[in-house]
Every structure is written in structure tokens, then in C-alpha cells.
C-alpha positions in Angstrom: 57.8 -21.9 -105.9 55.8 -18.9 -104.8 56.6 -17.9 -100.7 53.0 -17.9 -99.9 52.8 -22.1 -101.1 56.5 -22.6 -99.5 55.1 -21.2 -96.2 52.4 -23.9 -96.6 54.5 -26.8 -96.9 56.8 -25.3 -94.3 53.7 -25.5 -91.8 52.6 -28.8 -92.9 56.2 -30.4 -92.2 55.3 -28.9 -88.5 52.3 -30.5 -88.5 54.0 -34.3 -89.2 57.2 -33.6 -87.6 56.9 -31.3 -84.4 59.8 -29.2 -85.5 61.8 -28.4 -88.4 65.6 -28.0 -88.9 66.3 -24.5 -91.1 69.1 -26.2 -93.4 66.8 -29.1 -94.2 64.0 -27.0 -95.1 66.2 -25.0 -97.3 67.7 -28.6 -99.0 64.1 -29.8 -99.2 62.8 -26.5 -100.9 65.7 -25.6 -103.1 66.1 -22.0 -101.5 68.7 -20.4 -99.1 68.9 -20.7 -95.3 68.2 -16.9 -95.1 65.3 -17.3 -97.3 63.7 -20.2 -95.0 64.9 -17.6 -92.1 62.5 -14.7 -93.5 59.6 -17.3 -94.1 59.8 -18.8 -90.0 59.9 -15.3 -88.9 56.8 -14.1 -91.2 54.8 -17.1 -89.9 55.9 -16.3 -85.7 54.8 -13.2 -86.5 51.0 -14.3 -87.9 50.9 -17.0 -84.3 51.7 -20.2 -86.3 54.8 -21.6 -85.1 58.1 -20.8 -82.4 61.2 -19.7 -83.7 64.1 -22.0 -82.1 67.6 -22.0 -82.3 68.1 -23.4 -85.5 64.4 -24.0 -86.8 61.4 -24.3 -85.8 58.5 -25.8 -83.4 54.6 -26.0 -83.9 52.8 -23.7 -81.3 51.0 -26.5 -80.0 53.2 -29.3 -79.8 53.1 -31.6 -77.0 55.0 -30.9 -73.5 56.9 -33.0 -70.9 55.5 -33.1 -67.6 57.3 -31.0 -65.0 60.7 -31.9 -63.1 58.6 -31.8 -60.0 56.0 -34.8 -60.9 58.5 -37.0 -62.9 60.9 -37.2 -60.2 58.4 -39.4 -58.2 57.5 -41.7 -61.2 59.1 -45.1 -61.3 61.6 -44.0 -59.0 63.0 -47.5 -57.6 63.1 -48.5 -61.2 64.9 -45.6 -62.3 67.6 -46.0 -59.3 68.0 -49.6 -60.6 68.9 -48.0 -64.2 71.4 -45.8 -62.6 73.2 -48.8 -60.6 73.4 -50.9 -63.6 74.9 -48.5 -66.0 77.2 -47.2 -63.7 79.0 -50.2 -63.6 80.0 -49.7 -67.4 81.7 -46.5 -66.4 85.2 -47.0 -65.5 86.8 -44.5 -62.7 89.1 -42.7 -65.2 86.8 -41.9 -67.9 85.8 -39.0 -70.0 81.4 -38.9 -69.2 78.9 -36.7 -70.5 75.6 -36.8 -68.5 72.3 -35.5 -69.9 69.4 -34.0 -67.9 66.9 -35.8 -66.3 65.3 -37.5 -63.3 66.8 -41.0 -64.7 70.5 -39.0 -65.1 69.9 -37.4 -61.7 69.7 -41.0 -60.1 73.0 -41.9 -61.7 75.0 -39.1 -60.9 74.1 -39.8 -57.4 75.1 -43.5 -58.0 78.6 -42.6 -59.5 81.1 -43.5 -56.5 83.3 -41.1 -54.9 86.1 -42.9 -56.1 85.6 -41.8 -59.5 88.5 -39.4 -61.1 87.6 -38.9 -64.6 86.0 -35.9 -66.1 82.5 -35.7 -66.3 80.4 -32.6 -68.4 77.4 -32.1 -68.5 74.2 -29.5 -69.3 72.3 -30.4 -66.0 72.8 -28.1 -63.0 70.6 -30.7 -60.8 73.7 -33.1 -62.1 76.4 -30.4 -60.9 74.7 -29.9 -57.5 75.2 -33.8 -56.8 78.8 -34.3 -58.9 80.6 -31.4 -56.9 80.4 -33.6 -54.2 83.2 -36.2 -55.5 86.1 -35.5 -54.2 88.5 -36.3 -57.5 86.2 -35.8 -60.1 86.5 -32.9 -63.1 83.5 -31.2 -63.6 83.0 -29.3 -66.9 79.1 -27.4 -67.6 78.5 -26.5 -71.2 77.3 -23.0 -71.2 74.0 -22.3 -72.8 70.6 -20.7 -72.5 68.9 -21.6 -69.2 65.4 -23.7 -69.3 64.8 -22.9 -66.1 62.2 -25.8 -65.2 65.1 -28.1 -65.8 67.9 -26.5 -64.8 69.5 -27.3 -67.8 71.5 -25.4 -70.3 70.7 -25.8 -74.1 70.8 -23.6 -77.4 74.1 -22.4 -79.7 76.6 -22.1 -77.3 76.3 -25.6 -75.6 75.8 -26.8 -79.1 79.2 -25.5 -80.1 80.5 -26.3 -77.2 79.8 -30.2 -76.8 80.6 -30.2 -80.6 84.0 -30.1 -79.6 84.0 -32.7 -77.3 84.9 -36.8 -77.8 83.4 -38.5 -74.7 84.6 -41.9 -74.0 80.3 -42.6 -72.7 77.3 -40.7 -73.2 74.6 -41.1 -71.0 71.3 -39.3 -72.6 68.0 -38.8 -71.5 64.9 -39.1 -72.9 60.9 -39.0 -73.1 59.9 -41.6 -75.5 61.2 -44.7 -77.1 59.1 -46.5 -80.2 60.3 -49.0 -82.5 59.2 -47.6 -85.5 59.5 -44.0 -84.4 62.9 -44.3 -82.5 64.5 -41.6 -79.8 62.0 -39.0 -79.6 61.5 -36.2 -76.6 60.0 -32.8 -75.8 62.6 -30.2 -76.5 63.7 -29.2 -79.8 66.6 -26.8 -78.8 68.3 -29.8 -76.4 68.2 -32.0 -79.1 70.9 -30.4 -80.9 72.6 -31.2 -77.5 72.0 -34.8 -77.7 72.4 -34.9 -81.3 75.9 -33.5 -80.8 77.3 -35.8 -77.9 75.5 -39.0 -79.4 77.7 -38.5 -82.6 80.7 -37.9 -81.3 80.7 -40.4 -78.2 82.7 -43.8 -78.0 80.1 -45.6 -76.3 76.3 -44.2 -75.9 73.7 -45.3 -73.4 70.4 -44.4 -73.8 68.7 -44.3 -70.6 64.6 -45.0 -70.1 62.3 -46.3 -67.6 59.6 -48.6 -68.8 57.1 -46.0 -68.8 58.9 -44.5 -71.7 58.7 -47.3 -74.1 56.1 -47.2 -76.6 55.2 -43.6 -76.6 56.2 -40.9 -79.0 57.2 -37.7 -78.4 57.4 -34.9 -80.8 61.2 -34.7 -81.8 63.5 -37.2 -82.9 66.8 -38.0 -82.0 67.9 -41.3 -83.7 66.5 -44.8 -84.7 66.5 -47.3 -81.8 69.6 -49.4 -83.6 71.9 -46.0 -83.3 72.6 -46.2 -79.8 75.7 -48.4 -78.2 72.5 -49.4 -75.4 69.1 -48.4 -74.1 68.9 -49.0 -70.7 65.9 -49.9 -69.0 63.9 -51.5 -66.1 63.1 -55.3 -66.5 59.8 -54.7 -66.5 60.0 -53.9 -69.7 56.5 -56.1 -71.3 57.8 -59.0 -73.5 55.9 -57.7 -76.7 57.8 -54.1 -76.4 61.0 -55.7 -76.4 60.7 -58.2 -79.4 59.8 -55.3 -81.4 62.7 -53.3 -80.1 65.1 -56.0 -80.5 64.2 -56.8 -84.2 64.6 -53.2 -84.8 67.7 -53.4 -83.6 68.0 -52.0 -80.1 70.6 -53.1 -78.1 68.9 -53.4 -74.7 70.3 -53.4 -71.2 68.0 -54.9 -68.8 68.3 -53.3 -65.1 
């Protein structure tokens, strides 16, 4: 296969997927990881896609809304999220927290007589856990997205690799039967992708809002998940289609 027709398919993948892992697109195409390395950097270079840590992302894929405006969306539902799964979280357990306004509302839920170890990517998260008094706090290191406040890329990758959390409490921006797990930001999903595999128990947390959309990068079917986590006003039609694909849902 000629570079000029791999670059082709390599741009068309974009185009379906949103973004593109560099060792798949070197299984898919039959060529090395360096080789698929030379052809994302060729096509930054001619405007056509953004190199990420460890693929790829179409230049015009779509965005999250800022921190700023989410916080004030379905904010009593999401506080009812955060109460519910907090009491799956025994005080002497190993917790990873993810980012997000839903996350935010459960690390301020997470009583002060908690005195297990909690990590997390979220510096929003770390401002409100340093707070309990017998808590361990571990932060991944990592690249700063600074309108999150959250640390992503190779070295929180590696990092969280190593880790075995009893719970995992991730965030995200869209939840479709037929789609599953998706969100906005390609480099954290190899964050989420990391704790989700190596976690005991994993909890999936989502307002209503979220269900039914799709955003442009996938992190796992709906069945993968130990729960998803969401408001009761979930609509009856969402949630038959969710549970015969397998979701295990916890209603808040």
C-alpha cells in the first residue's frame, strides 16, 4: 500500500472515529508504529489532523463545554449522584476519582471520616480532598489541561497503569446504548482506559443530560462498567435500551 492511499484511509478512520490509536492503525494497515508515526506527522503538518499522545484527533472534532457553564447544569441532580455512590465507598478503601463537575460533587460528599487512599488526576478534586483529615491523597503527574485542572498524557498514563483501585469513579460526557462511553478528550481517555481495567469495582458517573448523546471518543460498551450512576430522571425509553444492552444502572 502506497503512503499517499494509507494517509487516505488514515484520515477517513478520523472522520468515523474522532481519533485514532497509533498501534491500531499500524495492526489495521500492516506497517510499523514508526511508519504510522511519519504519516500523522506529514498530515499535522498539511492542517488535517492533531497529533496526541499516542495517536491522533480530527482538527475539527467536537468540544465539551467549559468547566465554568457545566458546573451549573443539573447541579441538584448531580449532588444526588455523589450521595448515592458514596455510600458504596467504604472508609478504608483504595479510590480513584476522575475529573469533572459530577466527581467534584462527590469528593465533596466523601465524609471526613474517611481513611483510605484516594488518587486522582483532578486538581479541583485535590483542593476539596486535602481537607479530610485522615485521608491519603495521591495526584498522578501529567500534562496540565488547564481548563480542567486536570492532569492527562504519558506520565499519568504510566502512572495509574500501575495502580489496582479497589473503586473507580469516572467521568464522562456521553452515554448511548449502541455507541457506549464516549467523551471529549482523547489524551484522558488513556486515563480512564487505564483505571477502568485495572479497578475492582467501577462506577461510571452521569447525569441525565448525558444519556443519549455521543461524543467523539470511546471508552467502553455500556455492559463494561461494574455501574453507571445516574439521576432518576432518567426517561423510561433511555433506560430499557440501556438495560438490554447491558448497563448496570444505579438510580440516584
Amino acid at each position: 500500500m502506497l503512503a499517499q492511499e494509507r494517509r487516505g484511509l488514515i484520515l477517513e478512520d478520523l472522520r468515523v472515529w474522532g481519533g485514532i490509536e497509533t498501534d491500531e492503525i499500524a495492526k489495521r494497515y500492516g506497517v510499523s508504529v514508526e511508519t504510522v508515526r511519519r504519516d500523522l506527522l506529514e498530515l499535522e503538518k498539511r492542517s488535517l489532523l492533531k497529533r496526541v499522545y499516542g495517536g491522533a484527533v480530527r482538527v475539527s472534532a467536537s468540544t465539551e463545554p467549559p468547566h465554568s457553564e457545566r458546573e451549573n447544569v443539573a447541579a441538584s441532580e448531580k449532588l444526588r449522584i455523589a450521595d448515592r455512590v458514596v455510600t458504596l465507598i467504604p472508609d478504608d478503601s483504595t479510590v480513584f476519582l476522575d475529573l469533572g463537575t459530577t466527581v467534584e460533587a462527590l469528593a465533596r460528599a466523601i465524609p471526613r471520616t474517611f481513611s483510605g487512599t484516594i488518587i486522582t488526576a483532578s486538581l479541583r478534586a485535590v483542593a476539596t480532598l486535602a481537607h479530610l483529615p485522615h485521608a491519603d491523597i495521591i495526584v498522578s503527574g501529567g500534562k496540565l489541561r488547564k481548563s480542567e485542572l486536570s492532569l492527562s498524557g504519558s506520565m499519568a498514563t504510566s502512572f495509574l497503569d500501575s495502580l489496582y483501585p479497589e473503586i473507580a469513579i469516572i467521568s464522562t460526557g456521553a452515554i448511548d446504548a449502541r455507541a457506549g462511553v464516549t467523551d471529549f478528550d482523547f489524551d484522558e481517555m488513556h486515563v480512564k482506559k487505564a483505571v477502568l481495567a485495572n479497578s475492582t469495582m467501577s462506577i461510571i458517573v452521569a447525569d441525565s443530560s448525558k444519556i443519549g448523546r455521543i461524543a467523539p471518543y470511546r471508552l467502553c460498551g455500556v455492559e463494561a462498567p461494574s455501574y453507571i450512576a445516574t439521576n432518576a430522571g432518567l426517561p423510561a425509553d433511555h433506560m430499557t435500551t440501556l438495560q438490554e444492552s447491558g448497563a448496570h444502572l444505579l438510580l440516584a
